[in-house]
PDB file as gemmi writes it, atoms N, CA and C in Angstrom:
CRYST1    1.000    1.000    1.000  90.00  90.00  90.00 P 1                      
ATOM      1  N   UNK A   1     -20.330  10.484   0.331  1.00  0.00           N  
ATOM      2  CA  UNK A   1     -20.936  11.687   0.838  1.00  0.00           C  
ATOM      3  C   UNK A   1     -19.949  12.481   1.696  1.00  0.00           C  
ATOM      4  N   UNK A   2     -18.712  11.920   2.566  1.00  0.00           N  
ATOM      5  CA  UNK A   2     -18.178  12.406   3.428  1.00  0.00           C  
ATOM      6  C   UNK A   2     -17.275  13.325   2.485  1.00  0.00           C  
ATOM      7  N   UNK A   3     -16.944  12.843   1.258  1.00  0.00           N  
ATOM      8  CA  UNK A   3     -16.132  13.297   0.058  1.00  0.00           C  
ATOM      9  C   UNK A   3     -16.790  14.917  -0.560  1.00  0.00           C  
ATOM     10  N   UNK A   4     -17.993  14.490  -0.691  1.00  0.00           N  
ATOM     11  CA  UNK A   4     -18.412  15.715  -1.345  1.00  0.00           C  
ATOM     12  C   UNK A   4     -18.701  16.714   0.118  1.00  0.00           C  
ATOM     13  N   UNK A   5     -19.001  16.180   1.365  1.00  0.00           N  
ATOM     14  CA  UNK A   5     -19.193  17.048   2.325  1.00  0.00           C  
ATOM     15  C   UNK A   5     -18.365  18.358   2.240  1.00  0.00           C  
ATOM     16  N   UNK A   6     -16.391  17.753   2.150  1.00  0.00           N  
ATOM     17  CA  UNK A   6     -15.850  18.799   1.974  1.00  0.00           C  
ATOM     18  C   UNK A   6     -16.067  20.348   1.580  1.00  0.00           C  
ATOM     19  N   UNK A   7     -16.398  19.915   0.269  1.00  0.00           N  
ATOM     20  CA  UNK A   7     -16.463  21.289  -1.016  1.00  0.00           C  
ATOM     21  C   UNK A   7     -18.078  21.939  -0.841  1.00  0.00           C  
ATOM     22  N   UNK A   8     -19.023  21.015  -0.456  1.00  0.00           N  
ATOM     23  CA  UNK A   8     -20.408  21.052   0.384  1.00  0.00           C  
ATOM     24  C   UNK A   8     -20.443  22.136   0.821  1.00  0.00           C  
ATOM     25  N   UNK A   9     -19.460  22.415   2.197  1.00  0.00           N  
ATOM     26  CA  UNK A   9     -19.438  22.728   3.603  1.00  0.00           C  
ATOM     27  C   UNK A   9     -19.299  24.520   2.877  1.00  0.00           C  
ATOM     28  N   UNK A  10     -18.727  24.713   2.175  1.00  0.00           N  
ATOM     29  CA  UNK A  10     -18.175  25.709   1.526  1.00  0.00           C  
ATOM     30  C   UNK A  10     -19.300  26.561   1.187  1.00  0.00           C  
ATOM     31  N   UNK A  11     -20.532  26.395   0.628  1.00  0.00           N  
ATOM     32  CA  UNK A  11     -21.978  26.834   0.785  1.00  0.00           C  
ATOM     33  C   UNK A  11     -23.116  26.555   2.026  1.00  0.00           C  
ATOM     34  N   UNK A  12     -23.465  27.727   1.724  1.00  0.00           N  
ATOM     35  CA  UNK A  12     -24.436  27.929   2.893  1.00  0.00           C  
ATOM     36  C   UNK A  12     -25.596  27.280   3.048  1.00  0.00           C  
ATOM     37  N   UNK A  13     -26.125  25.688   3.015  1.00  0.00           N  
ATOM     38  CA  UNK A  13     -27.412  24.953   2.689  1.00  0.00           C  
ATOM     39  C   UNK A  13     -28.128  23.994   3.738  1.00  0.00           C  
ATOM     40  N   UNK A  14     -28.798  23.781   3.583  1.00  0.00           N  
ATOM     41  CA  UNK A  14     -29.301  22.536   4.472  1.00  0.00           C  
ATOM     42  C   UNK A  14     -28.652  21.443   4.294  1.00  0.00           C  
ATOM     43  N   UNK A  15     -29.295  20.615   5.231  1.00  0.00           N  
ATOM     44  CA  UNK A  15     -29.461  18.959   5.036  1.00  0.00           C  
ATOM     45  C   UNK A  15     -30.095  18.632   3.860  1.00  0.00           C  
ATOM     46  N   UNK A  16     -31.164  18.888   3.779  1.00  0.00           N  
ATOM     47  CA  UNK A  16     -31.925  18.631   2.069  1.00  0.00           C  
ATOM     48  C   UNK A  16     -31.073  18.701   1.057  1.00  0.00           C  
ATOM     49  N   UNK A  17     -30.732  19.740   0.756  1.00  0.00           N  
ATOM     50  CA  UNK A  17     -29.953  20.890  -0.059  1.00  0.00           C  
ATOM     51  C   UNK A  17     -29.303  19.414  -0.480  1.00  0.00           C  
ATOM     52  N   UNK A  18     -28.343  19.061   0.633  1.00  0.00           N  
ATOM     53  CA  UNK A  18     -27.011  18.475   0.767  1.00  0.00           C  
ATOM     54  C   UNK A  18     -27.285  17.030   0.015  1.00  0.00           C  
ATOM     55  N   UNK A  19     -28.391  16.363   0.296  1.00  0.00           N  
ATOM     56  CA  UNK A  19     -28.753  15.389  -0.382  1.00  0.00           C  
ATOM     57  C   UNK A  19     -28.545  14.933  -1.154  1.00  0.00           C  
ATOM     58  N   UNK A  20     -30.175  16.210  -1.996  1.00  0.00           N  
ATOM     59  CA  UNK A  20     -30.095  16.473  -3.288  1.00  0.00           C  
ATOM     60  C   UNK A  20     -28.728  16.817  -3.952  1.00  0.00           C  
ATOM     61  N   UNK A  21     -27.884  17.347  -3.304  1.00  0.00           N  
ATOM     62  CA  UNK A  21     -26.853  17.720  -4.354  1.00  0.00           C  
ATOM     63  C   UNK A  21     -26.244  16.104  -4.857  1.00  0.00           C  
ATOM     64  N   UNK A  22     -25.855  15.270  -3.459  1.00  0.00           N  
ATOM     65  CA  UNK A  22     -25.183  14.051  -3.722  1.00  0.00           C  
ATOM     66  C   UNK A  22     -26.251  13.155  -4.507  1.00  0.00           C  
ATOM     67  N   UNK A  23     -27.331  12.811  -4.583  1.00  0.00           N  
ATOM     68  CA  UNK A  23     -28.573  12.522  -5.456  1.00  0.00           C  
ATOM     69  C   UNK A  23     -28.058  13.108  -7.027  1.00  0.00           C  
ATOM     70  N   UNK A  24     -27.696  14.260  -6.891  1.00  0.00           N  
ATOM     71  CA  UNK A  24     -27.711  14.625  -8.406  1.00  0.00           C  
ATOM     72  C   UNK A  24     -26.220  14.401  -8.616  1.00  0.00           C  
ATOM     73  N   UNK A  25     -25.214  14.342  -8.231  1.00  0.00           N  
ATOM     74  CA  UNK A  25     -23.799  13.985  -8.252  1.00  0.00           C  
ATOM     75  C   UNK A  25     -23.809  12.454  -9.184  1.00  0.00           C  
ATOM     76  N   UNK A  26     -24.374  11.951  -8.248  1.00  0.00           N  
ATOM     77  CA  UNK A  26     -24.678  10.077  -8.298  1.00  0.00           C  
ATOM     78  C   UNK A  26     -25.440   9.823  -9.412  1.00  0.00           C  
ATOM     79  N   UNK A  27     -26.442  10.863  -9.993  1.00  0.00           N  
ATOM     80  CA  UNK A  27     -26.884  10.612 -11.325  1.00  0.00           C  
ATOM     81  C   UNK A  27     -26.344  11.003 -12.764  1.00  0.00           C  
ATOM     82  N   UNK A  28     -25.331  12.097 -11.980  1.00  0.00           N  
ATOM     83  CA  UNK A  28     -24.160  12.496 -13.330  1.00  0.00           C  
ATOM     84  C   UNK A  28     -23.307  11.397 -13.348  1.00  0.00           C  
ATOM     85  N   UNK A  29     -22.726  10.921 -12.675  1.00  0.00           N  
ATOM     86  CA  UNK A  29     -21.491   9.426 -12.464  1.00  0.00           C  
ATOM     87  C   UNK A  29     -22.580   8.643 -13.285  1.00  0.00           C  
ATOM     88  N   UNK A  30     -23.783   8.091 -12.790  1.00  0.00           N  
ATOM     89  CA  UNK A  30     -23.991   6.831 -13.729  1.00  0.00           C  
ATOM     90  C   UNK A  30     -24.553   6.806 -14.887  1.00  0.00           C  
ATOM     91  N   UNK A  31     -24.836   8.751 -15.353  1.00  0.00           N  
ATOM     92  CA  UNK A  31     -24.871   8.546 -16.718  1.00  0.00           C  
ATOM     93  C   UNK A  31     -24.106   8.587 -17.578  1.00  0.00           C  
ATOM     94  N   UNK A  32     -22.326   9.211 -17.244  1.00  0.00           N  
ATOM     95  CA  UNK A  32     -21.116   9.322 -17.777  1.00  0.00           C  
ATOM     96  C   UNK A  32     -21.021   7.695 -17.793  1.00  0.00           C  
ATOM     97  N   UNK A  33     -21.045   7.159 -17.131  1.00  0.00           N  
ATOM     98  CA  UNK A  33     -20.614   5.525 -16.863  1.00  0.00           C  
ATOM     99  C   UNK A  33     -21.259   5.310 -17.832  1.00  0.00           C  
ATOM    100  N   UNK A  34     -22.648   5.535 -18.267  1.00  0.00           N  
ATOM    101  CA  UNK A  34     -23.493   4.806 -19.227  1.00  0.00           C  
ATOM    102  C   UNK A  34     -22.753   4.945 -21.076  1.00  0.00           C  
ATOM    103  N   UNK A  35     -22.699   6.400 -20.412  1.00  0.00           N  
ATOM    104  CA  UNK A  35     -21.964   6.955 -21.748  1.00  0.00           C  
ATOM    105  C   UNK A  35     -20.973   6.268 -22.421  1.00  0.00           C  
ATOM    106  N   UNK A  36     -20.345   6.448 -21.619  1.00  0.00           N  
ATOM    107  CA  UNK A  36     -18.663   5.661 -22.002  1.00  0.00           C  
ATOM    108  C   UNK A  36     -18.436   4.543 -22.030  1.00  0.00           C  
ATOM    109  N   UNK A  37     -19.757   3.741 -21.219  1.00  0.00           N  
ATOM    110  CA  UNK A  37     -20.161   1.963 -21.803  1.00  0.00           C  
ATOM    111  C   UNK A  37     -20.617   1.909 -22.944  1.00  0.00           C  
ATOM    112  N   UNK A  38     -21.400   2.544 -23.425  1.00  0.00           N  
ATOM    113  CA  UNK A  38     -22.165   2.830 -24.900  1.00  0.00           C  
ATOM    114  C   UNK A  38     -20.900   3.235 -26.101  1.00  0.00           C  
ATOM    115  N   UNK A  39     -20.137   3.953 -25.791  1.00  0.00           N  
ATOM    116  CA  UNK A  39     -18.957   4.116 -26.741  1.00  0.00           C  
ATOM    117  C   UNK A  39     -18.177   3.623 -26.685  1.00  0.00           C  
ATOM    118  N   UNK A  40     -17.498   2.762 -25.124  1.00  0.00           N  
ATOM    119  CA  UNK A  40     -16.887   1.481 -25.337  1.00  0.00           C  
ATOM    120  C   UNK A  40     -16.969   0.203 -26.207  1.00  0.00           C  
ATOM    121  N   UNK A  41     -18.932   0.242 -26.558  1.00  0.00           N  
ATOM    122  CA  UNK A  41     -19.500  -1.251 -27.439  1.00  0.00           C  
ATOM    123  C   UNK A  41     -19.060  -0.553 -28.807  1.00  0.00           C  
ATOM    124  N   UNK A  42     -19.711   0.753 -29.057  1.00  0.00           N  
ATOM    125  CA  UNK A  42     -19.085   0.868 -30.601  1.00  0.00           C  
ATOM    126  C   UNK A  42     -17.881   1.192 -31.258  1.00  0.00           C  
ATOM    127  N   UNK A  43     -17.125   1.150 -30.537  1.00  0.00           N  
ATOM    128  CA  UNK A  43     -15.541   1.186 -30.893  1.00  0.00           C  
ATOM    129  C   UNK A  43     -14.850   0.496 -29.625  1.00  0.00           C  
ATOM    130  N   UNK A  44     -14.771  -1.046 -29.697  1.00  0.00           N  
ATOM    131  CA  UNK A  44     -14.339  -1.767 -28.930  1.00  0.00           C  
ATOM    132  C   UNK A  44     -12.639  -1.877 -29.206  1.00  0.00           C  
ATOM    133  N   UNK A  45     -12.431  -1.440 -28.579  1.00  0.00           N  
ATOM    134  CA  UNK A  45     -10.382  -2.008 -28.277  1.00  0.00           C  
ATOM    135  C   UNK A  45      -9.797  -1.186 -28.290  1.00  0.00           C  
ATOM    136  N   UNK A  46     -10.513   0.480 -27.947  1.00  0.00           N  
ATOM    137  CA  UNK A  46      -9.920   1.635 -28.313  1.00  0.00           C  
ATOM    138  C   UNK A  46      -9.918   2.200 -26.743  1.00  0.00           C  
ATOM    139  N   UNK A  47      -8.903   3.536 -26.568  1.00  0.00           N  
ATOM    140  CA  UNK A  47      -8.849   3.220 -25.654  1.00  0.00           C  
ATOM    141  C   UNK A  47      -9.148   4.703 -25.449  1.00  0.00           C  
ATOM    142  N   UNK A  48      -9.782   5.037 -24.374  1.00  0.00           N  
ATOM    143  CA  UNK A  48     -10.577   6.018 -23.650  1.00  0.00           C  
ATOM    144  C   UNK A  48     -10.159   6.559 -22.224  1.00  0.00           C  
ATOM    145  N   UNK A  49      -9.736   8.337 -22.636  1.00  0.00           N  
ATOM    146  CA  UNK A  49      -9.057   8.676 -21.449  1.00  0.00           C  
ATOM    147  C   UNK A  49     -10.425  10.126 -20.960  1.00  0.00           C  
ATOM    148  N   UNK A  50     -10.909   9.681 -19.703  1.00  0.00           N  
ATOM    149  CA  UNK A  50     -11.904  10.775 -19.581  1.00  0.00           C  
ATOM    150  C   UNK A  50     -11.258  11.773 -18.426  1.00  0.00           C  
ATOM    151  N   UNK A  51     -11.566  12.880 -18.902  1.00  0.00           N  
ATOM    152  CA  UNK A  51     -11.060  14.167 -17.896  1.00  0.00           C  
ATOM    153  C   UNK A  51     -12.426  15.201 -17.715  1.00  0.00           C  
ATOM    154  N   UNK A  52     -12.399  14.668 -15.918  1.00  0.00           N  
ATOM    155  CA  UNK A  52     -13.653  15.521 -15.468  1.00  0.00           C  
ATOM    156  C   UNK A  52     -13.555  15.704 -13.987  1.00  0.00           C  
ATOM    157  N   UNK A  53     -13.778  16.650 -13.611  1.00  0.00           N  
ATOM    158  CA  UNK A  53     -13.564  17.168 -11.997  1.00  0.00           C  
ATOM    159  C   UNK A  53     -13.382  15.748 -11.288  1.00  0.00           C  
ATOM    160  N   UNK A  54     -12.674  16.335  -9.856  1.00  0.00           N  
ATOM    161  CA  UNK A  54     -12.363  15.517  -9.057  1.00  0.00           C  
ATOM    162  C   UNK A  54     -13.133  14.470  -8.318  1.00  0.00           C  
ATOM    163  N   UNK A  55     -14.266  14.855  -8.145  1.00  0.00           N  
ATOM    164  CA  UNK A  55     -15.579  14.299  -7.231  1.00  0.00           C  
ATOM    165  C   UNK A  55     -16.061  13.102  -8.252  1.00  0.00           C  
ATOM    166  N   UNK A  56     -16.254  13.296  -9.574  1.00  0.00           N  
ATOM    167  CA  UNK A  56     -16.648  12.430 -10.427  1.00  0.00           C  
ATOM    168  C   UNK A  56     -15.547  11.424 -10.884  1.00  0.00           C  
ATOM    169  N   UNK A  57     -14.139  11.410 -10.964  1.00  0.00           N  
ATOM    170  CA  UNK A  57     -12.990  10.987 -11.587  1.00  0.00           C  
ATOM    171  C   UNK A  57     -12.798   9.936 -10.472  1.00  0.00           C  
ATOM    172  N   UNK A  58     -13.224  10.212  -8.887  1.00  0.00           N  
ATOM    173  CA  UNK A  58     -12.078   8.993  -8.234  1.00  0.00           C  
ATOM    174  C   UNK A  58     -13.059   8.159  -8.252  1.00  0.00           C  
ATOM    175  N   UNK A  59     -12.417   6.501  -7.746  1.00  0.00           N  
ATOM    176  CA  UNK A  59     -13.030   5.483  -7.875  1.00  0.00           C  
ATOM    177  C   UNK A  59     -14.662   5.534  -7.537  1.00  0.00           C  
ATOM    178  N   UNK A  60     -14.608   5.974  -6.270  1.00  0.00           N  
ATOM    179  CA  UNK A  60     -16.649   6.076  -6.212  1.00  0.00           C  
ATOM    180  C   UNK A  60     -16.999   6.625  -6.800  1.00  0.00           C  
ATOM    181  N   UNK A  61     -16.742   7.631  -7.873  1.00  0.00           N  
ATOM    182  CA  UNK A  61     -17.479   8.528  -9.064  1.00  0.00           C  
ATOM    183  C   UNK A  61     -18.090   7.642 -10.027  1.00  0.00           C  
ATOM    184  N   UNK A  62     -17.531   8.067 -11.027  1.00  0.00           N  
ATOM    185  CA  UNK A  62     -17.575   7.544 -12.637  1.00  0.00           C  
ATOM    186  C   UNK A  62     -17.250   6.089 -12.552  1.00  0.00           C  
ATOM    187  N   UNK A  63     -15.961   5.612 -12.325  1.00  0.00           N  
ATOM    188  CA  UNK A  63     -15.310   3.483 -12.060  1.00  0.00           C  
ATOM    189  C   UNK A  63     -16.273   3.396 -11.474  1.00  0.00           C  
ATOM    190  N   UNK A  64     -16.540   3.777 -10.030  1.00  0.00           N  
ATOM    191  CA  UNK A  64     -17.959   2.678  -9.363  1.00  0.00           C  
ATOM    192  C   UNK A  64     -18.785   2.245 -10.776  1.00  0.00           C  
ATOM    193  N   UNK A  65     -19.387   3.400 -11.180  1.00  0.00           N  
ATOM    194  CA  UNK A  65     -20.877   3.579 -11.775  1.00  0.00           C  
ATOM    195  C   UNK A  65     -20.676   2.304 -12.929  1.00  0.00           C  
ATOM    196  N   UNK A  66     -19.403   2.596 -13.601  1.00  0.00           N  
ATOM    197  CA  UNK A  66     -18.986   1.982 -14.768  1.00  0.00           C  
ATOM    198  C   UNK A  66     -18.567   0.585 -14.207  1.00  0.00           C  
ATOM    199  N   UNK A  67     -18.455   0.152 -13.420  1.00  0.00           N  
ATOM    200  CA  UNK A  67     -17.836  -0.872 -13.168  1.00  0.00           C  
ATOM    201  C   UNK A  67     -19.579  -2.129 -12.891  1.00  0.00           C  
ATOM    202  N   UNK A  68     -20.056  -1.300 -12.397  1.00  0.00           N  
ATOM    203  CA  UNK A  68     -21.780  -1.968 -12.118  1.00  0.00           C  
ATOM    204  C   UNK A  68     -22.108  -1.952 -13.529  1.00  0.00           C  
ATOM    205  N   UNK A  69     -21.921  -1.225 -14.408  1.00  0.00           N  
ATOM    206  CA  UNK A  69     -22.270  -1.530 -16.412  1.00  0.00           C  
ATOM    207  C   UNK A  69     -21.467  -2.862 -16.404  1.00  0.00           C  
ATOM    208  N   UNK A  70     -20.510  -3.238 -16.172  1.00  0.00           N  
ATOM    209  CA  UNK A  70     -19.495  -3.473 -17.129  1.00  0.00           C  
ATOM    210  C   UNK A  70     -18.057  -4.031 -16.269  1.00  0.00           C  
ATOM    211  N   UNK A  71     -18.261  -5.542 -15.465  1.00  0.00           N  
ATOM    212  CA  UNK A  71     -17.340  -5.669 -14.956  1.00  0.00           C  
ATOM    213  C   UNK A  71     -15.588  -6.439 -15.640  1.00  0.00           C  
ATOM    214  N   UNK A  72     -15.991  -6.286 -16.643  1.00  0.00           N  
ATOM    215  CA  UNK A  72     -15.175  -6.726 -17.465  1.00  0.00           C  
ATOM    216  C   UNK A  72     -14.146  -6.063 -18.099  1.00  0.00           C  
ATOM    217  N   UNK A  73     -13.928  -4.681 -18.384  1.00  0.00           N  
ATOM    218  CA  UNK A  73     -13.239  -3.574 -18.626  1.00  0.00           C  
ATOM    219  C   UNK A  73     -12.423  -2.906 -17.397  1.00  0.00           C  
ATOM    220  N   UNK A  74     -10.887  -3.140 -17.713  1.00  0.00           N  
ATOM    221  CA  UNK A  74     -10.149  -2.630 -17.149  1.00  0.00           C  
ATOM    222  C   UNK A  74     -10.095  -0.775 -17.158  1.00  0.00           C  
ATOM    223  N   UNK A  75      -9.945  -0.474 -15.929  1.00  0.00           N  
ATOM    224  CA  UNK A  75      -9.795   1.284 -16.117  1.00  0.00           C  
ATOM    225  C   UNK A  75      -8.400   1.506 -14.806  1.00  0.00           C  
ATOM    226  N   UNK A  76      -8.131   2.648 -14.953  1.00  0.00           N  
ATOM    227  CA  UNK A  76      -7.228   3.285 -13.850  1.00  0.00           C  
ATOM    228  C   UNK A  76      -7.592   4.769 -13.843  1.00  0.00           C  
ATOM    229  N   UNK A  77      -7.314   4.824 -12.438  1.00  0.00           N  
ATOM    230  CA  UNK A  77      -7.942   6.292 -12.219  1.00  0.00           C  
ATOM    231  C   UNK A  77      -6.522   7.551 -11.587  1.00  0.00           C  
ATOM    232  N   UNK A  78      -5.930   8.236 -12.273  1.00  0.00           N  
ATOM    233  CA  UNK A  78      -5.402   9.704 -12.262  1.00  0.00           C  
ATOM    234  C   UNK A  78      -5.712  10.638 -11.460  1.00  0.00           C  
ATOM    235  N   UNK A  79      -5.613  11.204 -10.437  1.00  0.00           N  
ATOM    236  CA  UNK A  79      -6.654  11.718  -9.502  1.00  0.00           C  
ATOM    237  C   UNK A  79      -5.251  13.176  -9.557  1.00  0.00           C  
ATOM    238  N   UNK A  80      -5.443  14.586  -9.790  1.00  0.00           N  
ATOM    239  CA  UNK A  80      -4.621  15.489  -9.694  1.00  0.00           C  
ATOM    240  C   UNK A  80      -4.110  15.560  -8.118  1.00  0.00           C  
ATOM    241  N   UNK A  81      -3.017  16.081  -7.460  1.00  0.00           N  
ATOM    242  CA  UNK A  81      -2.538  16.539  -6.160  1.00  0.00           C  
ATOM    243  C   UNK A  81      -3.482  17.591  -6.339  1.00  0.00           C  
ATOM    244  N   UNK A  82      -4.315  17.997  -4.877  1.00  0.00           N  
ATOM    245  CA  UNK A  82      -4.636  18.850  -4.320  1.00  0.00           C  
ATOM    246  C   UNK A  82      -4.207  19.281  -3.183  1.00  0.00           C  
ATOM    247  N   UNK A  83      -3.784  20.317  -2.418  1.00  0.00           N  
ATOM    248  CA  UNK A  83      -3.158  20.245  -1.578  1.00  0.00           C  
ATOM    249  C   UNK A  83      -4.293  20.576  -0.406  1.00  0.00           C  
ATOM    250  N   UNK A  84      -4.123  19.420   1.083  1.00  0.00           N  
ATOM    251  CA  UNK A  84      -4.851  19.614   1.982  1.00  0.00           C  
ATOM    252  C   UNK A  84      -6.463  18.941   1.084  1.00  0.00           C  
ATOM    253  N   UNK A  85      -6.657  18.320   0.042  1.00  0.00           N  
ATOM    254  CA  UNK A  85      -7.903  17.707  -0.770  1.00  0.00           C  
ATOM    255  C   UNK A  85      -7.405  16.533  -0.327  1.00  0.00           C  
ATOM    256  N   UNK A  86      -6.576  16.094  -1.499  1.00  0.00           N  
ATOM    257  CA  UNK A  86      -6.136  15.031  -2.132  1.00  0.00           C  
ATOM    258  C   UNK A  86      -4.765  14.963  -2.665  1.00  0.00           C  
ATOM    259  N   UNK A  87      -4.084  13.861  -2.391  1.00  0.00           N  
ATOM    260  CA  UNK A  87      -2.704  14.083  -2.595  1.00  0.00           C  
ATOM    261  C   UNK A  87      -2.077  12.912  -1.772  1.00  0.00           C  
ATOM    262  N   UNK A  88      -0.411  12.650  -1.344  1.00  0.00           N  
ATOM    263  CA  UNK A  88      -0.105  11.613  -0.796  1.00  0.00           C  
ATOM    264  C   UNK A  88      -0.604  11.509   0.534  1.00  0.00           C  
ATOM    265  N   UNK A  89      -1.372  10.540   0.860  1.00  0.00           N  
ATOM    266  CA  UNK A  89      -1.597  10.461   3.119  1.00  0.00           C  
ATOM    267  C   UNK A  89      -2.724  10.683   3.287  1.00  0.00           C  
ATOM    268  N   UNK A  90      -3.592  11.605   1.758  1.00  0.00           N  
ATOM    269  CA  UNK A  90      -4.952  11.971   1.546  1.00  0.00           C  
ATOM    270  C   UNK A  90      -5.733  10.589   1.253  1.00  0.00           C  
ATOM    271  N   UNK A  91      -4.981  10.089   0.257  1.00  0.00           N  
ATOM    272  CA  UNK A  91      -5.850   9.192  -1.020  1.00  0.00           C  
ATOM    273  C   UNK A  91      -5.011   7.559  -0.721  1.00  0.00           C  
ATOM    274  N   UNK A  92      -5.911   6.303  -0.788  1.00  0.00           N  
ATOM    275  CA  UNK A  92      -5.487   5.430  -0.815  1.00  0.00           C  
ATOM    276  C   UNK A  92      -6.139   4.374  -2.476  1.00  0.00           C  
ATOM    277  N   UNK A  93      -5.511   3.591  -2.378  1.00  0.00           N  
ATOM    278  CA  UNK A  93      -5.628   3.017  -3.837  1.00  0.00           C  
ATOM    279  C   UNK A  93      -7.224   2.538  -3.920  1.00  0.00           C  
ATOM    280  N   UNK A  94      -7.916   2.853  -2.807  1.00  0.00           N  
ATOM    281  CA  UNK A  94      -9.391   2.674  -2.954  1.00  0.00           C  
ATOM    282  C   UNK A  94      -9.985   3.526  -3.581  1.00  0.00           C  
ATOM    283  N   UNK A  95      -9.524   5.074  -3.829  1.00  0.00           N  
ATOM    284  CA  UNK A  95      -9.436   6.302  -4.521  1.00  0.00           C  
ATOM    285  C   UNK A  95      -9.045   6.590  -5.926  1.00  0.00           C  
ATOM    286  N   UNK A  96      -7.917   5.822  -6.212  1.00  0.00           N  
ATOM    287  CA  UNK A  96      -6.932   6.159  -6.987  1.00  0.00           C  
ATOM    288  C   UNK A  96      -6.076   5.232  -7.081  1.00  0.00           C  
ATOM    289  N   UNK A  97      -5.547   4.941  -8.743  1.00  0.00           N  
ATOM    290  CA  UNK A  97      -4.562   4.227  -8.719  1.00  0.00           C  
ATOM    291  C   UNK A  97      -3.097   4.960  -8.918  1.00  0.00           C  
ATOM    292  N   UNK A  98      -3.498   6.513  -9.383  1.00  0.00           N  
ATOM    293  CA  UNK A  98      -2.086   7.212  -9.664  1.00  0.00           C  
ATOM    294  C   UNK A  98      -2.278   8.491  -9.044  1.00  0.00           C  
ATOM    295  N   UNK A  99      -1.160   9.308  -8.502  1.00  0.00           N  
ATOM    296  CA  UNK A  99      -1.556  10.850  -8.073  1.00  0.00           C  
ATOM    297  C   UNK A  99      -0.248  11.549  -8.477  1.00  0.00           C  
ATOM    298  N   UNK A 100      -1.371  12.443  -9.682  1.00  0.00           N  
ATOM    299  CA  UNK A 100      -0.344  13.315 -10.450  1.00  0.00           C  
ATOM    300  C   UNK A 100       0.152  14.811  -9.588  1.00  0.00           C  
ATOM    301  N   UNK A 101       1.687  14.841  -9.225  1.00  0.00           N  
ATOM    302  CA  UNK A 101       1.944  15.149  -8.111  1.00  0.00           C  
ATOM    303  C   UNK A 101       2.209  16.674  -8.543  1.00  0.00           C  
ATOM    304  N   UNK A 102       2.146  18.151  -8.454  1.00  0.00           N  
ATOM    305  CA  UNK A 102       2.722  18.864  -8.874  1.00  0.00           C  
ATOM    306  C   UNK A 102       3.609  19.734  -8.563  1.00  0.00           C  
TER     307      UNK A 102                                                      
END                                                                             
């Protein structure tokens, strides 16, 4: 939540508002997770590169969600440099395992 607070803060909303948004964040992550567990079983050994905004891509996004499916499947997570977001001093490997620097 402190994550999405950032980009949050940027609109004008409540506390509610703010919730609901992370409520509905958290239900896009664990249905992409579902997704990509479901197409992981029918084409097993293939390998799957997903590209989707930042909030959903680092480890508490999409890996959390997928990782509660499915602890058995290796993933790594790509997280773009943002500057003053995300980037080196920003992000630790609890985030990210790579930061594509530009």
């Amino acid at each position: 939540m402190q994550f999405i607070q950032k980009a949050f803060a940027l609109h004008k909303n409540d506390d509610k508002a703010f919730v609901n948004f992370c409520e509905s964040q958290l239900l896009w992550d664990k249905s992409m997770a579902w997704y990509l567990l479901d197409f992981h079983r029918t084409y097993p050994g293939r390998a799957i590169v997903v590209i989707t905004g930042i909030n959903h891509a680092w480890k508490r996004g999409i890996p959390d969600q997928f990782r509660q499916y499915s602890e058995e499947i290796n993933y790594r997570v790509l997280l773009p440099e943002i500057p003053g977001i995300a980037g080196p001093g920003t992000l630790t490997s609890a985030d990210a395992d790579y930061i594509f620097l530009k």
